[in-house]
N, C-alpha and C positions, 0 to 999 in steps of 0.2 A: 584487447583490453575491453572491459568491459564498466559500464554506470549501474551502481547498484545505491537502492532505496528501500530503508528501513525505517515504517512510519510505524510510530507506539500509540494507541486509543485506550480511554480509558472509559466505557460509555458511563453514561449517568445508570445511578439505579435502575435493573430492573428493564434496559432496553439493552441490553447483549444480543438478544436473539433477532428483534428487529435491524438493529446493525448488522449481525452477520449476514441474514439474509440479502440485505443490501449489499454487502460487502462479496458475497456468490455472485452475483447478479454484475458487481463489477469487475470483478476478476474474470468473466466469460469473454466480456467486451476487453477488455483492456487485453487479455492474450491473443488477440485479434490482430491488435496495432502492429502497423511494419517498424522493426528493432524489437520489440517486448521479448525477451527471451523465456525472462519468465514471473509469475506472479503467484504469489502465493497465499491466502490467508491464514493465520493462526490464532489458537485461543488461549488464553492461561489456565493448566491444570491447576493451580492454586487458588487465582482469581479469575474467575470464569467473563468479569467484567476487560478482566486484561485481552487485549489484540497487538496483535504485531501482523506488518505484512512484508515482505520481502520481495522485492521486483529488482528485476534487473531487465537492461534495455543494452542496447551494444552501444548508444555513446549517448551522451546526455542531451542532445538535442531529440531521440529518442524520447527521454524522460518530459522536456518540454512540449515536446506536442501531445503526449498522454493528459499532461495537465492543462491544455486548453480546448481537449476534446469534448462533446457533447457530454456523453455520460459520465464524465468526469466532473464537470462542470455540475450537471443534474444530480448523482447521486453521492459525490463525494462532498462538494460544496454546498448542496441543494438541500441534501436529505440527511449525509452520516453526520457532517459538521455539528449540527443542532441539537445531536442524542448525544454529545461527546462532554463528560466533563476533559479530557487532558487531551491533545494530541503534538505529539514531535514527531518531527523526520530528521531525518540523517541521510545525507546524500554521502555517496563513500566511491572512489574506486580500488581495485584491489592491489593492497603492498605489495610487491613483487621479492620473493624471500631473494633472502642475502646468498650469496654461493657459501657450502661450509667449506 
């Protein structure tokens, strides 16, 4: 089984690209961490201000220590937080289908 995290950004005007590069810069560090399976940044081909990121860890104490890590800390809370008009997360594990 696995802990998967699906955070939505909406930056303010006009800092998309400052975000993202920040957002590279985290995802290098963060595929690092032991559990991180994987991390992913996206961007909106409609709204280029739209981000979504996709991380999955193998269990959610995984996901807790990503989030009191240093550059987690410095560039997520430090630095992306403040360009951000909107941001959600969604902590999810995965449904396990039904037998047919």
């Amino acid at each position: 089984m696995s802990y998967v995290v699906i955070a939505r950004y909406r930056t303010l005007p006009g800092r998309e690209e400052e975000v993202l590069t920040l957002l590279d810069a985290m995802a290098r560090a963060s595929r690092q961490e032991p559990g991180c399976r994987r991390y992913r940044v996206h961007q909106g081909t409609e709204d280029p201000r739209a981000i979504a990121l996709y991380e999955e860890y193998d269990a959610e104490a995984g996901f807790t220590a990503h989030c009191a890590s240093a550059h987690f800390q410095d560039l997520v809370i430090g630095r992306i937080v403040p360009l951000l008009e909107q941001r959600d997360v969604l902590r999810c594990t995965p449904r396990a289908e039904a037998a047919a």
